[in-house]
C-alpha positions in Angstrom: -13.3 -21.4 -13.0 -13.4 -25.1 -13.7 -14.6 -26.2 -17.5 -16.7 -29.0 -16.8 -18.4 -30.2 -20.1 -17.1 -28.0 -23.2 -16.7 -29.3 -26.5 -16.1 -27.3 -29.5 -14.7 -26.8 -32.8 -13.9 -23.5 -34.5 -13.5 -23.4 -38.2 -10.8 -22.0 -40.3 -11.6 -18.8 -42.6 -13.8 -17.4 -39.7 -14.0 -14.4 -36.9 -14.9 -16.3 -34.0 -15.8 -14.8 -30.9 -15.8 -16.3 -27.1 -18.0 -15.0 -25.4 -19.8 -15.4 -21.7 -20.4 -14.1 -18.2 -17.5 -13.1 -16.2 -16.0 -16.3 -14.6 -17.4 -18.7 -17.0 -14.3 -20.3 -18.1 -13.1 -18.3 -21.4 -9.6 -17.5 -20.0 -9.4 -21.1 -18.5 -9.6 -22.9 -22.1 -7.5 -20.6 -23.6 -4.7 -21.2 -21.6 -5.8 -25.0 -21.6 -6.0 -24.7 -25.9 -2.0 -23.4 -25.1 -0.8 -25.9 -23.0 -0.3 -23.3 -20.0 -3.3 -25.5 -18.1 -3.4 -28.9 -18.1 -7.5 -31.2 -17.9 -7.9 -32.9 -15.6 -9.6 -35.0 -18.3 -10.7 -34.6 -21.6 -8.0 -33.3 -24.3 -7.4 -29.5 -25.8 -6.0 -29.6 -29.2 -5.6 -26.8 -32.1 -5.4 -28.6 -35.7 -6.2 -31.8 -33.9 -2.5 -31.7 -32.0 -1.8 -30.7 -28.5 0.3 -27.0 -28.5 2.7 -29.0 -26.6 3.9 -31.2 -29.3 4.9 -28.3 -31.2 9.0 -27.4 -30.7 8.6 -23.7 -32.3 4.7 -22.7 -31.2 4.6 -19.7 -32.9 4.8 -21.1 -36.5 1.3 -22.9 -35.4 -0.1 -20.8 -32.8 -0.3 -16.7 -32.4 -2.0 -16.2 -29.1 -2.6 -12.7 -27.0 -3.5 -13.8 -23.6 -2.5 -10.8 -21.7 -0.7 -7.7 -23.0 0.9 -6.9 -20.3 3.2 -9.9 -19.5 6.2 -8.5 -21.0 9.1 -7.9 -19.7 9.3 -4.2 -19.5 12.7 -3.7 -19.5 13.2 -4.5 -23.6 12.5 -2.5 -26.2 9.6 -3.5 -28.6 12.0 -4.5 -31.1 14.3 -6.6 -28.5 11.4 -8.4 -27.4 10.3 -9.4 -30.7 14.3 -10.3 -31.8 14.5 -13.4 -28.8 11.0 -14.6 -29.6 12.2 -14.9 -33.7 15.2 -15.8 -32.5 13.8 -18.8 -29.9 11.3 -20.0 -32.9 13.8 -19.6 -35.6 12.0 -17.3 -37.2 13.7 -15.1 -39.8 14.8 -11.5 -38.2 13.0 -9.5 -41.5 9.6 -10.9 -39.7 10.2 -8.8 -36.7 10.2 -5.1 -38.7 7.0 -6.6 -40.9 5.0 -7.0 -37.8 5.9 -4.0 -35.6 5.1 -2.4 -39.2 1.7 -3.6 -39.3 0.7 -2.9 -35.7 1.9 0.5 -36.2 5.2 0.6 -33.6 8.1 0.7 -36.4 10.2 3.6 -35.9 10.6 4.9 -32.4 8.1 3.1 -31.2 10.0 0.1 -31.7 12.9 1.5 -29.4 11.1 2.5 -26.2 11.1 0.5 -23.3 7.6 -1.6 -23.1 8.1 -0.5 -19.4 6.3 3.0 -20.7 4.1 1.8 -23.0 0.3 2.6 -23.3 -2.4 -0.1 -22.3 -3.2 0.1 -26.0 0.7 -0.2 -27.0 0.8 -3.1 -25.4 -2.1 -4.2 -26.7 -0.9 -3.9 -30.2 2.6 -5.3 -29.4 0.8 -8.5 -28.0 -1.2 -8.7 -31.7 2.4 -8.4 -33.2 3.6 -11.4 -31.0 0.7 -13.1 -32.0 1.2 -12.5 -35.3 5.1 -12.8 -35.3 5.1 -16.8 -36.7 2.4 -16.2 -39.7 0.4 -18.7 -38.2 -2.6 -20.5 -39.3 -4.1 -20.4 -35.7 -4.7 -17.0 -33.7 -6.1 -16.6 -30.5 -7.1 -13.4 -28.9 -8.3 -12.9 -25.3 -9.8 -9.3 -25.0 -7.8 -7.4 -27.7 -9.7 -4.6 -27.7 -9.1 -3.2 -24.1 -6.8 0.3 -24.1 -7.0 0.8 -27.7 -8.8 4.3 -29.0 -11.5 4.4 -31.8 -9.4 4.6 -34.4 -6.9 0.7 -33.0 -10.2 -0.4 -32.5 -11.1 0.1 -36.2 -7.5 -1.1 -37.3 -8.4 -4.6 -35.4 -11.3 -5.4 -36.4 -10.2 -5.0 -39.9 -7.2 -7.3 -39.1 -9.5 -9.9 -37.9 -11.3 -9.8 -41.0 -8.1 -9.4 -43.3 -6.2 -12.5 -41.1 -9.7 -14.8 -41.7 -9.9 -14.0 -45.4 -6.6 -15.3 -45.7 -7.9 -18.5 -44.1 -6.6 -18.6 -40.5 -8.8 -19.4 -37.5 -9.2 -16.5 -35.7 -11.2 -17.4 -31.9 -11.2 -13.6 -30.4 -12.5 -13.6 -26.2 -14.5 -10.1 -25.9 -17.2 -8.9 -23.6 -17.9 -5.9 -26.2 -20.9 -7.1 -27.9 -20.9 -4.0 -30.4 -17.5 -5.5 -31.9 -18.7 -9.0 -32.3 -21.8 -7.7 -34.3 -19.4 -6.2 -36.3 -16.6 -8.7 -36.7 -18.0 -12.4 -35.6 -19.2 -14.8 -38.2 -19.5 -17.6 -35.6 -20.2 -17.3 -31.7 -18.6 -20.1 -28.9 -20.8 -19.0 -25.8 -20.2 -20.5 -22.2 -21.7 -20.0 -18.8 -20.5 -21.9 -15.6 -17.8 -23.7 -17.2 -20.3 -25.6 -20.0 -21.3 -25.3 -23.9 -24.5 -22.6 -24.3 -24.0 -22.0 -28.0 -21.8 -22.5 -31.1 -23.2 -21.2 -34.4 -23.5 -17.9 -36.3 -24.2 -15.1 -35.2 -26.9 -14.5 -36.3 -28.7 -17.8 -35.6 -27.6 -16.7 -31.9 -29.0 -13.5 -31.6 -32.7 -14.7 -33.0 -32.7 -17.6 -30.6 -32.0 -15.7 -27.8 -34.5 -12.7 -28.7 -38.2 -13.3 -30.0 -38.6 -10.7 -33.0 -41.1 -7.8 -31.7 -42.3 -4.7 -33.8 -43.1 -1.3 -32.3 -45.8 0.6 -33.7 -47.3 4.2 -33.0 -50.8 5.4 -33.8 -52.8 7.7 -31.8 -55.6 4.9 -31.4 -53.0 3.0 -29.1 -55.3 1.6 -26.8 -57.7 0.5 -29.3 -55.4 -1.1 -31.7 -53.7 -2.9 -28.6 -57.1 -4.7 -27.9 -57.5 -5.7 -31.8 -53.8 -7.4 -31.8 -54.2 -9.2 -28.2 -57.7 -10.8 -29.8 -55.4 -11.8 -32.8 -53.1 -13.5 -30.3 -49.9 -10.8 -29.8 -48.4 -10.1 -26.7 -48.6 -6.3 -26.5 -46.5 -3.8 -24.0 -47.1 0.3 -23.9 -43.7 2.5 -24.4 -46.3 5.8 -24.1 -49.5 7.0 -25.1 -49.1 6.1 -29.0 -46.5 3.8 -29.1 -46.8 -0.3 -28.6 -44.3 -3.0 -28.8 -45.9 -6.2 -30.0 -44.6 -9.7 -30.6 -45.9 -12.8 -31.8 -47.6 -11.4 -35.2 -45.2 -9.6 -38.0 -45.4 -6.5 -39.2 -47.7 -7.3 -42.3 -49.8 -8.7 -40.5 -49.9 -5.8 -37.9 -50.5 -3.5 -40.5 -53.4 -5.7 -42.0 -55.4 -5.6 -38.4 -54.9 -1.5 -38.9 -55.8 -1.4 -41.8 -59.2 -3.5 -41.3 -60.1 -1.2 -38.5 -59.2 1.3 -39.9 -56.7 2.4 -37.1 -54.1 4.8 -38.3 -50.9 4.3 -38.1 -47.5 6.4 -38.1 -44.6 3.5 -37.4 -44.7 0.7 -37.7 -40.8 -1.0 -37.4 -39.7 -4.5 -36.9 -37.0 -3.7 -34.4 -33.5 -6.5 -35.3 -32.3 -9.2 -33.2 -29.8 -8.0 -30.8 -27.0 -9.9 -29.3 -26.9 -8.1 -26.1 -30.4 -9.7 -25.5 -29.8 -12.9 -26.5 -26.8 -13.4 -24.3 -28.3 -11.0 -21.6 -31.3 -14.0 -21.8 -29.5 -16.8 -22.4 -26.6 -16.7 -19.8 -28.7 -15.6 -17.1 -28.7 -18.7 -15.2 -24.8 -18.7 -15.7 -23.8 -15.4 -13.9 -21.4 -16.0 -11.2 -21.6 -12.4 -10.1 -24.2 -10.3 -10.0 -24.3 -6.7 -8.5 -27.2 -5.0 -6.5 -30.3 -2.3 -8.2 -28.4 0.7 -8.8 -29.5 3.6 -6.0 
């Protein structure tokens, strides 16, 4: 996918997340941020430095791009020894990280060759993680790993940007950046949509609507349209209105004496807000189910 007009910056002491349609680019600028792609113009740079310039990466830059380019004939442990080893890193780092990702023991010893996806998965975090550096880049962590490494990451996440790091994580799970993103990069076609919080994202993308139930549906419907809503039926007692709030819902009821039994201002949601604002950006998109 070619990254035509993208400029960004992430900020340290933050859970970033990259997010966009499938062939947008995310992949693409990762591997440009690491020096594995070169721009054809324009410059990449993490702490204001090209990855390039750096003789011992690791020290700067902890990057998962894809768990399972490893060679599978090492052990966890021996895979970890000759990346220390090639960044000068000192051998006691190698037990704290396969510690922390849970594969000490004899984990550590098995070939990566029969490792789970979510193995994998974990030992990439540790390589990632193997430098203590200030810069970590994930590009879909979360694939193989069961509820409870699922959990355990995004609690790293959180622990590693506490600490201060910059921490840009590429997901397409929108549940786990509304629960570990402060800060949303979202592209579409190779170009910028969005970078700020999250939650500034998700109300753009979404107008805030309020469903309400009362058996004098149809009535109250005609009340709120004449106040300027924009009303939709679920069923026979329940509307979803936007374009008045709640109070003020409850206010029209109330003066007409309508009763009501809900009345709920339903949250922003990200899966709307990127569902509605990437739509002109989908590169592939799949036929009405039969």
């Amino acid at each position: 996918m070619a990254v035509r007009d993208l400029s960004f910056t992430v900020r340290p002491g933050h859970v970033t997340g990259f997010l966009g349609p499938n062939g947008a680019g995310k992949t693409t600028t990762l591997r440009m941020l690491l020096g594995l792609v070169e721009p054809t113009s324009g410059t990449a740079t993490v702490s204001g430095h090209s990855f390039r310039r750096h003789p011992r990466g690791l020290h700067h830059v902890g990057a998962l791009l894809d768990a399972g380019d490893v060679h599978g004939g090492r052990t966890a442990r021996a895979h970890l020894q000759a990346l220390a080893r090639s960044n000068r890193i000192p051998a006691r780092r190698v037990e704290e990280v396969l510690i922390e990702v849970g594969l000490a023991g004899a984990a550590a010893r098995r070939r990566i060759g029969g490792y789970s996806l979510g193995m994998k998965q974990r030992l990439g975090i540790a390589t990632a993680l193997l430098g203590d550096p200030p810069v970590l880049l994930f590009d879909e962590p979360l694939n193989g790993l069961d509820p409870e490494g699922v959990l355990w990451v995004r609690g790293l996440f959180r622990k590693l940007a506490a600490e201060g790091r910059t921490v840009f994580v590429s997901s397409h799970l929108m549940s786990e950046m509304e629960n570990t993103a402060d800060e949303l990069i979202v592209i579409g076609r190779g170009e910028l949509i969005a970078a700020e919080s999250l939650t500034a994202f998700a109300e753009r993308g979404t107008r805030p609507a309020v469903t309400v139930r009362t058996p004098d549906a149809g009535a109250l419907a005609d009340a709120l349209s004449a106040e300027g809503a924009a009303v939709a039926p679920y069923d026979e007692e329940t509307l979803k209105v936007t374009g008045l709030s709640s109070d003020r819902i409850g206010e029209i009821a109330f003066e007409h004496r309508f009763l009501l039994r809900e009345l709920a201002t339903q949250t922003a949601s990200l899966e709307a807000a990127f569902m509605e604002l990437t739509a002109d950006s989908v590169e592939y998109l799949a036929g009405e189910p039969r």
